[in-house]
Every structure is written in C-alpha cells, then in structure tokens.
C-alpha positions in Angstrom: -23.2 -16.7 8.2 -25.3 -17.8 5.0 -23.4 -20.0 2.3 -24.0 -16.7 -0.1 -22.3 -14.4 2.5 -18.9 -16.8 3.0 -18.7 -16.7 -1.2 -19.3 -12.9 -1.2 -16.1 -13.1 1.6 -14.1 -15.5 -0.2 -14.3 -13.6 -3.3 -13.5 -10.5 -1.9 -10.5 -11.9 0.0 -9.1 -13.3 -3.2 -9.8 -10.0 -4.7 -7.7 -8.5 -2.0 -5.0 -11.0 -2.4 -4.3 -10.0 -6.2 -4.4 -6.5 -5.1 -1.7 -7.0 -3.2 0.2 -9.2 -5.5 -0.8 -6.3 -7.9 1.4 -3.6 -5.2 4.2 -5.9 -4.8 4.7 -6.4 -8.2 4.7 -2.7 -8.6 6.8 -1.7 -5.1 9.5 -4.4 -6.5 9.0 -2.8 -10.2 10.1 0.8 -8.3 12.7 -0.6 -6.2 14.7 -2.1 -9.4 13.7 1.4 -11.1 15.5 3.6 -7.8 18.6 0.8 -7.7 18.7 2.0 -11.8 18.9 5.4 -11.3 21.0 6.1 -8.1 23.4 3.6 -10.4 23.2 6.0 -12.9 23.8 9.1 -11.0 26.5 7.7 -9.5 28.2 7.2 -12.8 27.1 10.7 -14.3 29.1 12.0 -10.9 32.4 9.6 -11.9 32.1 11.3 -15.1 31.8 14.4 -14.2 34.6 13.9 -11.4 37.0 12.6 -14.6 35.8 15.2 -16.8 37.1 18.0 -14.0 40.4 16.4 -13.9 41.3 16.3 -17.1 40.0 20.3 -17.9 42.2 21.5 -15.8 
C-alpha cells in the first residue's frame, strides 16, 4: 500500500471515529431526553392519581 493510500485510510478512519463520537453524543443526548420524559409522565400520572382522590 502507497504512502498516499495509508493517508487516504487514516483520514477516513478518523473521519469514522468523529462519526461515532458524533452518534454517542447524540444516543446519550436521547437517553437523558427518554429518562426526562418517562420522569415526567410518571408525575402527570401521580397527579392525576391525587387529582381522582380528592374529586370524589
């Protein structure tokens, strides 16, 4: 393999590296986003729960 051909491989594998920083940065951005919500809807449901009770 030439000298030009391992830089053309290097580059692309560093390339390929920040891609995939790029995803984890993004799958972890997601995760915190789910943990968020499924908090929230667990409150909305307490609410709701308390709100029931005292209607009746």
């Amino acid at each position: 393999m030439g000298e030009s051909q391992e830089l053309k491989v290097a580059y692309d594998l560093s390339q390929l590296k920040r891609q995939i920083r790029d995803y984890q940065l993004d799958n972890e951005l997601l995760v915190r986003e789910n943990q968020l919500l499924k908090q929230q809807v667990r409150v909305l449901k307490a609410k709701r729960i308390m709100g029931k009770g005292s209607d009746h």
